[in-house]
Backbone bond lengths (Angstrom), bond angles and torsions (degrees), N, CA, C in turn:
res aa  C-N    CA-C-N  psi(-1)  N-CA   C-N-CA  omega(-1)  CA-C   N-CA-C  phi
1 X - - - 1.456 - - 1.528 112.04 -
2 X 1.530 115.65 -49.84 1.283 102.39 -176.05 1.739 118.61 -70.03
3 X 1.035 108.74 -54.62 1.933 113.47 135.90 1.522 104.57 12.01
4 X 1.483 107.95 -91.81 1.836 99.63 -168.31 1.353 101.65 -80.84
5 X 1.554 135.98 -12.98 1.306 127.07 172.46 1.482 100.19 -56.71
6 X 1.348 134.50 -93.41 1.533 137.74 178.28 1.816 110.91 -19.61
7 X 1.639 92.95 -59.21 1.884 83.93 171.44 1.901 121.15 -49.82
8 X 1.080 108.03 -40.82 1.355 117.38 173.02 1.480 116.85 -66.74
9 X 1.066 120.14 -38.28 1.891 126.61 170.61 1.530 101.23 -70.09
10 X 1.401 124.38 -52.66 1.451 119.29 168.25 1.860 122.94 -18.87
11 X 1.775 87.53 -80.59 1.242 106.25 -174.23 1.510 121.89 -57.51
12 X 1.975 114.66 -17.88 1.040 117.57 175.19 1.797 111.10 -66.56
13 X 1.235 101.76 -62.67 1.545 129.84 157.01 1.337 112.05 5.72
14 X 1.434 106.66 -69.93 1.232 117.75 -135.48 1.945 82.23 -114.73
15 X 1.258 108.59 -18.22 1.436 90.02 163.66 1.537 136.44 -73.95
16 X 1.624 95.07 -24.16 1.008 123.22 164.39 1.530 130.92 -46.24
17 X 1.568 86.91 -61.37 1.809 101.21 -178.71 1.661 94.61 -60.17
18 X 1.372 113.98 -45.44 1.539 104.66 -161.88 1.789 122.04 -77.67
19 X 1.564 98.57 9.66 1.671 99.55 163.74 1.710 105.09 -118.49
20 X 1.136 108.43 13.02 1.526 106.93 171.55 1.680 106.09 -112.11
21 X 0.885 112.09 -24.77 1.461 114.84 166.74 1.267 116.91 -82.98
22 X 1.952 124.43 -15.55 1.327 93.69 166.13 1.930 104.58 -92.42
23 X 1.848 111.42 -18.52 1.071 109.84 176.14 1.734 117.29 -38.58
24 X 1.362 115.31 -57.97 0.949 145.37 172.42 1.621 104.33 -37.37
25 X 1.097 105.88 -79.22 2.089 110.42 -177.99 1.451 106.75 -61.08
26 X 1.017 116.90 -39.92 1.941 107.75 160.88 1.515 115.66 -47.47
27 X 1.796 120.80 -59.93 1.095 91.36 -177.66 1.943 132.41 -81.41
28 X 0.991 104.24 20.73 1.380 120.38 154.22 1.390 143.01 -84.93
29 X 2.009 106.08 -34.75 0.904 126.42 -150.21 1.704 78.36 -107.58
30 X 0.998 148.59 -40.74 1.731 145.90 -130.87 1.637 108.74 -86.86
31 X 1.762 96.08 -44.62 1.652 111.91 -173.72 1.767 92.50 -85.45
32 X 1.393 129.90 2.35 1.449 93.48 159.68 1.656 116.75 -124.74
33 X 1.165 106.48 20.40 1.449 116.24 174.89 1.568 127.28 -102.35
34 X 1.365 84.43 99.63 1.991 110.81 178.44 1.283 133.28 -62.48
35 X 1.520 115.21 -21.68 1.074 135.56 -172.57 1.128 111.33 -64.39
36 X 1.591 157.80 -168.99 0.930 160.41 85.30 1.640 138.48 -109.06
37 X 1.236 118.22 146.17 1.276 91.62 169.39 1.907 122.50 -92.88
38 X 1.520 112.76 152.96 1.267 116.05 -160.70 1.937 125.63 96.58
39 X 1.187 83.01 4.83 1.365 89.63 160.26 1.611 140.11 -34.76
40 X 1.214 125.89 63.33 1.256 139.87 -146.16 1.951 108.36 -57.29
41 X 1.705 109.74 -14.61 1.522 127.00 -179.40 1.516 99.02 -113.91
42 X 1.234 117.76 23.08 1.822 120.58 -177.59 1.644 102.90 -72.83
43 X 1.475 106.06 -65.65 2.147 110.66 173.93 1.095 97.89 53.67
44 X 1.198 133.86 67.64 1.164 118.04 -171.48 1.766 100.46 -92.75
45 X 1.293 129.04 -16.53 1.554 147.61 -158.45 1.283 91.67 -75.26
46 X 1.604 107.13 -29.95 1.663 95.18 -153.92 1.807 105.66 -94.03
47 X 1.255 117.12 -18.18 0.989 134.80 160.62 2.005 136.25 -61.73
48 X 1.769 78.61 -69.24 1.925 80.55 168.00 1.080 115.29 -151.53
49 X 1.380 125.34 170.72 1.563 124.90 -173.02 1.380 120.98 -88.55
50 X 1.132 109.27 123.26 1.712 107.69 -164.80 1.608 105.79 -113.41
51 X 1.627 139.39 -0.54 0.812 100.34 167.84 1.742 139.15 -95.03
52 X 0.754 86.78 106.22 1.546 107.86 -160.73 1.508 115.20 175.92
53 X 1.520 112.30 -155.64 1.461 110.57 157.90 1.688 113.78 -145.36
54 X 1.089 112.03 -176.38 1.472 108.76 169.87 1.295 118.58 -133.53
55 X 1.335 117.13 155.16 2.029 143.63 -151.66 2.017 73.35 -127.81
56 X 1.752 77.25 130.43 0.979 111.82 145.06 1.582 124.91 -161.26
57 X 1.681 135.10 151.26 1.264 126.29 172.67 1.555 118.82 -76.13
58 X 1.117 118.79 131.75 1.473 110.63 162.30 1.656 131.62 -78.41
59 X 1.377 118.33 162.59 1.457 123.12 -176.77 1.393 114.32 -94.20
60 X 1.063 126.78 152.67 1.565 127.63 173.74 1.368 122.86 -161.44
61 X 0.922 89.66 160.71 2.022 96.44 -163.65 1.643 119.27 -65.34
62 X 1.287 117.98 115.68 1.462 113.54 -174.84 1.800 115.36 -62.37
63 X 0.867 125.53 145.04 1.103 132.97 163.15 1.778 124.80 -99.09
64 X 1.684 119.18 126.47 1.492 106.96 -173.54 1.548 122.37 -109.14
65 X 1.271 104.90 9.23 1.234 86.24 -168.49 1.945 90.08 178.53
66 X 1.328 110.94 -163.42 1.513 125.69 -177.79 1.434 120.52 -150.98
67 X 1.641 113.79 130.24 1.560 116.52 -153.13 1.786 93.41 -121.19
68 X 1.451 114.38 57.28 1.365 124.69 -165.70 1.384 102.49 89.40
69 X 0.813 131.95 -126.29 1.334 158.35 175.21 1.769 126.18 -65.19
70 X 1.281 107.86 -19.72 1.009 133.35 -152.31 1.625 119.14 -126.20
71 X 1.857 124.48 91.11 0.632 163.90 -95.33 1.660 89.91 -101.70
72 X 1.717 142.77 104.13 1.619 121.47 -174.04 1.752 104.92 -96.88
73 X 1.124 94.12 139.12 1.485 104.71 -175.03 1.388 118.57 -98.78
74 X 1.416 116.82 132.07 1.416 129.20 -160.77 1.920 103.72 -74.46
75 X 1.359 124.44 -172.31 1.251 122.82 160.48 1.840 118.80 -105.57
76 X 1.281 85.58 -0.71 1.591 108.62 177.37 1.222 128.41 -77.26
77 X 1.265 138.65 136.54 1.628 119.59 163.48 1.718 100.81 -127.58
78 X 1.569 95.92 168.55 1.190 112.01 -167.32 1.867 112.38 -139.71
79 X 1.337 115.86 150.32 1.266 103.92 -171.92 1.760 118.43 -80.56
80 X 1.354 97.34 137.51 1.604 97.35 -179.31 1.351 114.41 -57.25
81 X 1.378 113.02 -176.79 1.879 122.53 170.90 1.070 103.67 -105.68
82 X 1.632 126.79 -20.30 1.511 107.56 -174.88 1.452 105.01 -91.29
83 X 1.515 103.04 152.11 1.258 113.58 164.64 1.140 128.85 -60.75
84 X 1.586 141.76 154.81 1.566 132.03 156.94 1.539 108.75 -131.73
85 X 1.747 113.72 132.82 1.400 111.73 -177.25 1.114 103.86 -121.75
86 X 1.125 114.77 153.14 1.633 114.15 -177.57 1.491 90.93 -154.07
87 X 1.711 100.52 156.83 1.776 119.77 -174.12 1.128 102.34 -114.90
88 X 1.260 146.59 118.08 1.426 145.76 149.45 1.414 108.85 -90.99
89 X 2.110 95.76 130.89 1.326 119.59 -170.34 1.258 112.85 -88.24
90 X 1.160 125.24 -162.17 1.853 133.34 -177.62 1.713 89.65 -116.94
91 X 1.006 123.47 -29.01 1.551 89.29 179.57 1.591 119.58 -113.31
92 X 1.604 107.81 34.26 1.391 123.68 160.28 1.795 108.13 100.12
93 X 0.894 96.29 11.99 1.771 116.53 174.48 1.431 103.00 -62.52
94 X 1.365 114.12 -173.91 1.402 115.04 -178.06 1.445 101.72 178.74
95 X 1.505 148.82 118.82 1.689 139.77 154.75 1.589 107.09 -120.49
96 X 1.478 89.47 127.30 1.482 102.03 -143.48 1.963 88.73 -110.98
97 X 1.142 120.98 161.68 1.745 115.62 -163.69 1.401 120.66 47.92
98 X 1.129 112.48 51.28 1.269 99.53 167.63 2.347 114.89 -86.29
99 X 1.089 80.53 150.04 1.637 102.50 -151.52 1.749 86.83 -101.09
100 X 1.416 119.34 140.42 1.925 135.31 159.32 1.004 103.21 -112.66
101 X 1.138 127.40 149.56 1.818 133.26 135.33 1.480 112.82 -25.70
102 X 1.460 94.36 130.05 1.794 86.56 158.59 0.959 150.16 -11.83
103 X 1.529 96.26 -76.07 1.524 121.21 -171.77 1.418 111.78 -91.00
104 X 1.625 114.56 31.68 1.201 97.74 170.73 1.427 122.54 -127.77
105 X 1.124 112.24 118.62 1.854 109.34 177.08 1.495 129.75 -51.60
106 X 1.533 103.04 163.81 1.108 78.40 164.40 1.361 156.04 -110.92
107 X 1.144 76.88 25.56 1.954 84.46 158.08 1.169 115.88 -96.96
108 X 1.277 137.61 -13.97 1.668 144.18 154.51 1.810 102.21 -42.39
109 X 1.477 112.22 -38.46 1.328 118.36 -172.37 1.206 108.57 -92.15
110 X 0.903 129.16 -38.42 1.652 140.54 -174.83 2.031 107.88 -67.41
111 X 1.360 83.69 -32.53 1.864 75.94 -176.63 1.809 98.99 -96.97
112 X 1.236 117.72 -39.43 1.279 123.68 176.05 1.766 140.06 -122.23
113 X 1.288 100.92 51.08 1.135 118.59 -153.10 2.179 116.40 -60.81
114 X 1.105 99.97 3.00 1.228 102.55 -179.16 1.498 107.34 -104.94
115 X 1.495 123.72 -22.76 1.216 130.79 160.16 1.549 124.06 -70.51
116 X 1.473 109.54 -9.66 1.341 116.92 172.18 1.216 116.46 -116.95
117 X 1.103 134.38 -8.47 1.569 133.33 177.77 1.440 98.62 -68.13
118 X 1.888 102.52 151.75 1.602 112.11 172.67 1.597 102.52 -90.73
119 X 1.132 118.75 122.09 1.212 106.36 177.28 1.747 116.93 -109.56
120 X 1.476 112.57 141.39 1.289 118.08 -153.46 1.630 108.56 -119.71
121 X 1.116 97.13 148.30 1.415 103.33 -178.35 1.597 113.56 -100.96
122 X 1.699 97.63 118.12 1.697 102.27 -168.56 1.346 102.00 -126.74
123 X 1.547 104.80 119.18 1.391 83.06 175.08 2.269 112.31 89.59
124 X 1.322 85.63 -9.35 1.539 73.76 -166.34 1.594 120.28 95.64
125 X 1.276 118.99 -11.12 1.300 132.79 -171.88 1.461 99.60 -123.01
126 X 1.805 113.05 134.82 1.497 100.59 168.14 1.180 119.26 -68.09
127 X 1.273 130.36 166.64 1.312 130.71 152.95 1.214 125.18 -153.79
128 X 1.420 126.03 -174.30 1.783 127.68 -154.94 1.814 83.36 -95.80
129 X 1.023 108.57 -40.32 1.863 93.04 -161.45 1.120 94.76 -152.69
130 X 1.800 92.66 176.34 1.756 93.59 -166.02 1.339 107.41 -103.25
131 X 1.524 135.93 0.15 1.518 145.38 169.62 1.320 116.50 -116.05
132 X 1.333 120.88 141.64 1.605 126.47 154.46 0.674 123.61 -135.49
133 X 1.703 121.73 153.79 1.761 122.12 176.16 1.278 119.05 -161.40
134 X 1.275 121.71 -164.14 1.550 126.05 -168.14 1.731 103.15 -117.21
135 X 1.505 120.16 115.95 1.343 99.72 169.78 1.508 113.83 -125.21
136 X 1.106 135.40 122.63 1.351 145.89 139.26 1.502 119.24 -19.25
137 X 1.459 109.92 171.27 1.452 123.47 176.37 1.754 116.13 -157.33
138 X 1.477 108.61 95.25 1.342 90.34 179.05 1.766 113.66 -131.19
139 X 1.230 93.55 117.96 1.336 111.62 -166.60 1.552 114.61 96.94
140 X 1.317 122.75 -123.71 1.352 137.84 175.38 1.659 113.10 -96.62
141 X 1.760 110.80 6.84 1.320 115.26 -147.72 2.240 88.05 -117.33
142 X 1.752 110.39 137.96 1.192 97.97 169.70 1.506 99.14 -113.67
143 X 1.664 114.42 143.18 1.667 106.23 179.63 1.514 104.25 -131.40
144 X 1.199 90.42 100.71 2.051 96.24 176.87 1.626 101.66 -94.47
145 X 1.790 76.71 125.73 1.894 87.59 172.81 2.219 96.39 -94.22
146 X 1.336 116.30 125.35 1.100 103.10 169.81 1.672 118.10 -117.27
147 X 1.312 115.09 139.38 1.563 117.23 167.30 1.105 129.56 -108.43
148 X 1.874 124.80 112.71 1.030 105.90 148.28 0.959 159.48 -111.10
149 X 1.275 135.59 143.95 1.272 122.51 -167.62 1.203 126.22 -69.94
150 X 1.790 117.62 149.85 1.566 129.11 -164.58 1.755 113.39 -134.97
151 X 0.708 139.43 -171.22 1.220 141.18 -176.88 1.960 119.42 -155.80
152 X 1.324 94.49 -142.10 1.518 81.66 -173.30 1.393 127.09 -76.25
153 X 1.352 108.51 -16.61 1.959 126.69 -178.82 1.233 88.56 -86.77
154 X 1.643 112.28 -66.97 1.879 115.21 -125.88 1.789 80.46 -98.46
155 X 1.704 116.56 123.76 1.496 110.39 158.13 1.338 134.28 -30.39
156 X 1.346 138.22 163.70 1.527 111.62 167.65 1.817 94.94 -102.81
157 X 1.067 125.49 152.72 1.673 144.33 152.78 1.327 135.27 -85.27
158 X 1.335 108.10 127.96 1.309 118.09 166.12 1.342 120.48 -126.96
159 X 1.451 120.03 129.08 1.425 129.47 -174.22 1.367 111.48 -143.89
160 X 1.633 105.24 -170.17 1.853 108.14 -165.09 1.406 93.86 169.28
161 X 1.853 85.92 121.00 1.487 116.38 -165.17 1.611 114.97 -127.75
162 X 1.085 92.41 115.17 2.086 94.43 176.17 0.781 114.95 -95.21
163 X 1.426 110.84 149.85 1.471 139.84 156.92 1.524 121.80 -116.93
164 X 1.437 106.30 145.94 1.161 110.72 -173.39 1.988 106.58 -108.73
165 X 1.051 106.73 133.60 1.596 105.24 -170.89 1.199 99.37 -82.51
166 X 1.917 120.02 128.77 1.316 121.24 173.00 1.783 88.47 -101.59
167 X 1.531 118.20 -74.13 1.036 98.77 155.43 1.479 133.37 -174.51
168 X 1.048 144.07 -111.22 1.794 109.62 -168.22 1.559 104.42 -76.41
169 X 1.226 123.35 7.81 1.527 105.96 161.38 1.821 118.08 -134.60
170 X 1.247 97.87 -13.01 1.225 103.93 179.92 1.490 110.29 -108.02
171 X 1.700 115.42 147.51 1.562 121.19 -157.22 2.020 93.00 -146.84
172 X 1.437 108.60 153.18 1.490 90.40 -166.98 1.834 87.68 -137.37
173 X 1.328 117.28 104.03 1.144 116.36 -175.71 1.753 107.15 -64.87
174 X 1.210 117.35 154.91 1.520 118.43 -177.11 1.570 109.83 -172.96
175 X 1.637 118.00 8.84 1.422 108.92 171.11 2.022 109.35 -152.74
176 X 1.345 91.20 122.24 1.966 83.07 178.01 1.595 96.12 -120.75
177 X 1.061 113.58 166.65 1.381 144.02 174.54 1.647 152.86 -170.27
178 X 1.334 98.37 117.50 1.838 79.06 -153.32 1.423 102.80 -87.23
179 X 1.310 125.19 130.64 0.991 132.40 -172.38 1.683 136.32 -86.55
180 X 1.615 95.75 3.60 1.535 105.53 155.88 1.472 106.02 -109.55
181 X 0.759 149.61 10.46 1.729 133.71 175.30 1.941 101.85 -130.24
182 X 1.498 117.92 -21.56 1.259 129.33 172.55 1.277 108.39 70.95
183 X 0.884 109.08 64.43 1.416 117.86 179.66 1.693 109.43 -116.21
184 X 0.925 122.97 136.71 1.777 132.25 -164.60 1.248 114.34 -128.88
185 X 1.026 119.21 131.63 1.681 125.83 163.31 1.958 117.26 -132.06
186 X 1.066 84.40 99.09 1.530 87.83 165.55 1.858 116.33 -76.57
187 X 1.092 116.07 156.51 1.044 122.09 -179.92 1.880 119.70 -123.56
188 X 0.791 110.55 66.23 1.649 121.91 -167.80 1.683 88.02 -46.43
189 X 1.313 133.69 -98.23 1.205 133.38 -154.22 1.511 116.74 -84.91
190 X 1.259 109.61 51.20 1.300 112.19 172.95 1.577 117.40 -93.34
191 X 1.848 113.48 141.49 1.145 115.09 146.77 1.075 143.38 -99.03
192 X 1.217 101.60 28.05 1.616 105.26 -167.65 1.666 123.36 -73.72
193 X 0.910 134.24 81.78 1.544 163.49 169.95 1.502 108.70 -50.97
194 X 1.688 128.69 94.24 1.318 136.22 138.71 1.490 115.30 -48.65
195 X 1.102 117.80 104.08 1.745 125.73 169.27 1.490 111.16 -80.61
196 X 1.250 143.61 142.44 1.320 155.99 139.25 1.254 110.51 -49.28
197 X 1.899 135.13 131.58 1.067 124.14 -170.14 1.792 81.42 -150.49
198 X 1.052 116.57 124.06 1.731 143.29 -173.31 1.786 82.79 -71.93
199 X 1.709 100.87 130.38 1.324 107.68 155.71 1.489 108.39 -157.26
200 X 1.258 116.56 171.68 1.272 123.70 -176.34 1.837 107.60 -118.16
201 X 1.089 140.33 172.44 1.306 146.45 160.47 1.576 113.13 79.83
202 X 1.534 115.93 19.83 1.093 146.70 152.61 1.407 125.82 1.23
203 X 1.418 130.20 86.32 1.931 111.06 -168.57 1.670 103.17 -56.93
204 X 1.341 89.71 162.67 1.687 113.14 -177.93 1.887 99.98 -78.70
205 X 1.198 97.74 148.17 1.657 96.16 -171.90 1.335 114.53 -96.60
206 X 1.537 107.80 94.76 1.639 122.90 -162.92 1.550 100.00 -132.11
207 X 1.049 137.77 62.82 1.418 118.01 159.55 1.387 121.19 -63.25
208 X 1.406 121.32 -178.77 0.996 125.52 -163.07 1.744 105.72 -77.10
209 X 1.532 115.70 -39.92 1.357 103.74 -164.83 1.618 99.40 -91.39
210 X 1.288 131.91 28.22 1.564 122.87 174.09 1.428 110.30 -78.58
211 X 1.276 123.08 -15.26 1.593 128.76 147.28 1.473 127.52 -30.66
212 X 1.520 96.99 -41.85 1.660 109.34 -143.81 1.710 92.25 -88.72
213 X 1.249 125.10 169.77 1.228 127.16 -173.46 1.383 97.11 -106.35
214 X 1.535 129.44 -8.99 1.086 112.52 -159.18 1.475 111.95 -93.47
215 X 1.277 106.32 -17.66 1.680 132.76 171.90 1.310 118.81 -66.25
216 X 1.157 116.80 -16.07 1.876 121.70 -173.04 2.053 95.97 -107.99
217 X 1.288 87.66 135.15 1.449 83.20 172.64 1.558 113.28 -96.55
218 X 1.522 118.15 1.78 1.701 115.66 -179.69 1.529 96.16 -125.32
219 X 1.346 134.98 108.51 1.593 164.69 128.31 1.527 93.94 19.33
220 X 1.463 104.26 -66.73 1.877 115.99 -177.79 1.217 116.29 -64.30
221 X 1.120 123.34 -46.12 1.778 137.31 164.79 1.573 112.52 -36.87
222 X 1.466 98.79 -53.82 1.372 96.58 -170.30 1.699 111.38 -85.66
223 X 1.052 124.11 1.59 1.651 138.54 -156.26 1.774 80.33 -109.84
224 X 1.061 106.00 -42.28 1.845 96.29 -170.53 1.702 101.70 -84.69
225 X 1.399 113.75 -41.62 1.503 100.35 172.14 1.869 139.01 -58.87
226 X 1.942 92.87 -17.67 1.503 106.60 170.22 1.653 101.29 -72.05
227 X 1.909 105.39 -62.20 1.455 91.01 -168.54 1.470 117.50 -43.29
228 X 1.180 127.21 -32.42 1.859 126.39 169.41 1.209 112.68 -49.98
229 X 1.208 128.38 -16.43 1.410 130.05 -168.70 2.016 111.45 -110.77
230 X 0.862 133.15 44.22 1.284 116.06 -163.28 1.373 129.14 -49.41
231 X 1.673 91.92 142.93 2.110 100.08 -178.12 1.656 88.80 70.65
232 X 1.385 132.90 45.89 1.171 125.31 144.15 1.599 109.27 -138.48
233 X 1.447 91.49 132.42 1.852 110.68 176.17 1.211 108.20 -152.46
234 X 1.646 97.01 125.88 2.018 106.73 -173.83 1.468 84.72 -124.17
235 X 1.583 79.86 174.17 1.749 91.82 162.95 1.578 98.90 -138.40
């Protein structure tokens, strides 16, 4: 008895922590997010080709040396080895890390891309990647705000990453920023190059917060996207 008593205080617990921690990262995360979805000046078709996704490497801060234990950081950055893919949707969506199998190329991905994606369990739910967000387009400039979600260990994040449009397939990252601690990095001499890579078997564009009302910038939009959904109501 006391056994499932404690198991039962656990799960209360920890359900607990995990709606105060997103209470909590909302009100941080809400007043700085510009994005919306439904962007009626988004066009994104007319600009670049999205079906598919795009690879690009990220930059990161060199490190020179060691101050005991304690790791000294250069003013330099340098491009990572891992890859990053991300899908941009038509109605201003965004899933950002998306993860393949190893062993699979990319043209293994390109013709069958749902047979090659790693798919991850978030939340208890599979999914294509471990971030999502809303990105805009203004001018020649792309600005994805992305969130991810965290729980009672892992913080939750908020950041926002540009691209600069060279052109309908090529994108030239050059600005990150995390948008709860404000921290910025421009990237003056970067090459870091998002490529467009043609695929078919495409996930449906459902992140987690397309529920939420606070993510849609039109009231009616989002009232017609619940009724599509039945037995679902967020706020």
């Amino acid at each position: 008895m006391k056994k499932n008593f404690y198991l039962i205080m656990i799960f209360i617990l920890t359900s607990f922590l995990g709606c105060y921690t997103y209470s909590g990262a909302m009100r941080e995360i809400l007043p700085k997010l510009t994005n919306k979805i439904g962007d009626e000046n988004l066009d994104v078709r007319s600009k670049l080709k999205i079906d598919g996704f795009y690879r690009y490497y990220n930059y990161h801060q060199k490190f020179h040396g060691y101050d005991g234990y304690k790791l000294i950081k250069s003013n330099s950055y340098e491009i990572d080895s891992t890859a990053y893919n991300f899908i941009l949707y038509e109605d201003g969506t965004v899933i950002h890390h998306i993860y393949f199998k190893n062993n699979s190329s990319t043209e293994d991905i390109s013709k069958n891309m749902s047979n090659n994606v790693e798919v991850i369990n978030t939340r208890g739910k599979p999914s294509w990647g471990t971030s999502f967000g809303i990105y805009a387009i203004h001018g020649d400039t792309i600005i994805m705000q992305i969130i991810k979600q965290g729980d009672v260990i892992v913080p939750w994040s908020f950041f926002e990453r540009k691209f600069l449009i060279i052109d309908d397939t090529t994108l030239k990252y050059f600005s990150y920023q995390d948008l709860l601690s404000n921290t910025a990095i421009q990237f003056e001499n970067n090459n870091s190059l998002a490529h467009f890579i043609q695929a078919d078997s495409i996930p449906p564009a459902n992140p987690w917060f397309k529920e939420k009302r606070w993510a849609w910038k039109n009231e009616e939009e989002w009232k017609d996207y619940i009724k599509s959904k039945p037995n679902k109501t967020s706020k």
